[in-house]
C-alpha positions in Angstrom: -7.9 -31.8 95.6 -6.8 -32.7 99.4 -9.2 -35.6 101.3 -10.5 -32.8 103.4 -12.1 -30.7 100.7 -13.3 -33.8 98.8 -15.9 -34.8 101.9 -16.9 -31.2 102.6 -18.2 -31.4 98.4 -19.9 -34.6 99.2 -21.5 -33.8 102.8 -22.9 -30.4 101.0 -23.9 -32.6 97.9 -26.4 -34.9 100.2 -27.1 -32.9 103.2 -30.8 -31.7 104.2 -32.8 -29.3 102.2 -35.6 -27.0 102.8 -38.7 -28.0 101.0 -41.1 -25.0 100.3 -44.8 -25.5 99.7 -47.3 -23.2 98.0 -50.4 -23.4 96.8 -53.8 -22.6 95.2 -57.5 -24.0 94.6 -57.8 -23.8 90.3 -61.2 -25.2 90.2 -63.5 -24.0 87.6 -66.5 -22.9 88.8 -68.4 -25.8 87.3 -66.4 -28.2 89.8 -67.8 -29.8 92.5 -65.2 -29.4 95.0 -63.1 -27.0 96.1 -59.6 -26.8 98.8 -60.0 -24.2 101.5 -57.0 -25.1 103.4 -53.8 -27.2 102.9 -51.3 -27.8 106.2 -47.6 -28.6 105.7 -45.8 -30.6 109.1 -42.8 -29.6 109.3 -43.2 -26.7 107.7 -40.8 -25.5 105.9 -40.8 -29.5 104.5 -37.2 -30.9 104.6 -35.3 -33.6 102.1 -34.5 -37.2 103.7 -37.5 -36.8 105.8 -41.5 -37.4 105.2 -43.3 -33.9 104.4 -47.5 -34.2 105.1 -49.7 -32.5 103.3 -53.3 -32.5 104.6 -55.7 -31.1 102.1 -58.9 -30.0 103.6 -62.1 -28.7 101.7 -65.6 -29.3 100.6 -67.8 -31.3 97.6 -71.2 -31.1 96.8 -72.1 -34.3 95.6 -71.6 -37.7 96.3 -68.9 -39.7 94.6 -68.5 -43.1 94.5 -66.0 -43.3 91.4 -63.5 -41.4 89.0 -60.1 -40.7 88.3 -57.3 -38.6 89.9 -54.5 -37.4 87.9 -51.1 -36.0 89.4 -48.7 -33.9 87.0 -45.7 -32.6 87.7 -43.7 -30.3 86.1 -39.8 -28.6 85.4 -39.8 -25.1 84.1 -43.0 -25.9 82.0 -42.3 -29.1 80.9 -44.3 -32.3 82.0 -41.9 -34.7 83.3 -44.3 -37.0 85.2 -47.8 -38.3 85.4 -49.3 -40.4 87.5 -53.5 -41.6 87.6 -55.5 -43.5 90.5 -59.1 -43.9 91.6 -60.1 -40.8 93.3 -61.1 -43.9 96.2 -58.5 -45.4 98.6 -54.9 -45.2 98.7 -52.3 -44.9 95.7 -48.0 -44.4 96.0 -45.5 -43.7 93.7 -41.5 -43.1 93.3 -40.5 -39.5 91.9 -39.1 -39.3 88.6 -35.2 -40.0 88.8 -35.7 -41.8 92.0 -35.3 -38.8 94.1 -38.7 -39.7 96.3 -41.8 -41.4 96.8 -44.9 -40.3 97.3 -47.9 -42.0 98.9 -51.5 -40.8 98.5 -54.9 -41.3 100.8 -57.9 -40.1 98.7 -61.6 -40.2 99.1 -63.6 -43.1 101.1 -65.6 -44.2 98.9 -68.7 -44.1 98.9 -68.7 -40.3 100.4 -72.0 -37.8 100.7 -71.3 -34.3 99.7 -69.6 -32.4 102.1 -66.5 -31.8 103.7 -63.2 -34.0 102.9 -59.5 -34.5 103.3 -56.8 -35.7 101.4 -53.5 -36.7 102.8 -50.2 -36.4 100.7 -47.0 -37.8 102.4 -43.9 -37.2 100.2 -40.1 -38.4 101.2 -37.5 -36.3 99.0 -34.2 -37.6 99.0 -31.4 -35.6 100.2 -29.5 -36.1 96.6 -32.9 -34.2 94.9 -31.4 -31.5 93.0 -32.4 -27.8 94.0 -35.5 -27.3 91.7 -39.5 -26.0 91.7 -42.1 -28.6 91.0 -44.9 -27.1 89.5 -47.9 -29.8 90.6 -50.9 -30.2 88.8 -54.2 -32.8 90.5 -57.1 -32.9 89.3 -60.0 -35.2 89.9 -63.0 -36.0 87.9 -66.1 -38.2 88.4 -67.2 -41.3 86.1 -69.2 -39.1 84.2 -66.3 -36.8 84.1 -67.5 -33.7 86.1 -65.0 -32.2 87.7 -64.2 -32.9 91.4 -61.0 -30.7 92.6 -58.3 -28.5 90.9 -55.3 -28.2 92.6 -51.9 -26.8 92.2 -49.1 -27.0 94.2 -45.8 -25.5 94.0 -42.7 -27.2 95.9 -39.5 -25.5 95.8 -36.3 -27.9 96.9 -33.1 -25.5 98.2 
């Protein structure tokens, strides 16, 4: 294989790509909260550069506890898990080091009403093309439920 070919393989291997976001509120109708509206900037989202995704939506009591729980998942399978306090801020790298994710949840205390939720993700440029199937959910410390959430991101 001549020099020339060799770097167009690599270049293609770890240049930039697109990042495609979808998603959908899966709360059961016993939750307390519920997503209206997420935002994507830049949308479409793009590897080696930070993707924000601003959740915005409502809940109807206050919350002063409980736990959050991130899954992600590759053609069905759970590869990933990760749990924080629904309160304050929480990060952590992607499975196979292709990213890193930091989270700003709930201030707690909070009255019922409306909140936001801020995920900034960084995907590496090496990520393989794939689709993320997302699962959050958050539950009080009594364990009612507090948000269902699923999130779809598609790296090509």
């Amino acid at each position: 294989m001549n020099a020339h070919l060799c770097f167009l393989l690599l270049v293609s291997a770890v240049s930039a790509k697109t990042i495609d976001f979808t998603w959908h509120d899966c709360q059961n109708p016993s939750d307390h909260g519920h997503v209206s509206k997420i935002t994507v900037d830049p949308d479409p989202g793009q590897t080696g550069k930070n993707v924000t995704l601003t959740g915005k939506g409502s809940i109807d009591i206050p919350v002063s506890g409980g736990e959050f729980e991130l899954d992600i998942k590759v053609g069905g399978v759970k590869i990933f898990t990760h749990k924080a306090s629904v309160c304050g801020n929480s990060d952590f790298e992607l499975p196979l080091h292709i990213g890193h994710v930091w989270l700003s949840l709930l201030s707690c205390p909070i009255s019922a009403g409306d909140v936001t939720l801020v995920f900034e993700i960084f995907t590496a440029n090496s990520a393989p093309d794939l689709t993320l199937d997302i699962d959050v959910t958050a539950k009080s410390p009594s364990n009612q439920g507090l948000l269902c959430l699923n999130v779809v991101s598609k790296i090509h």
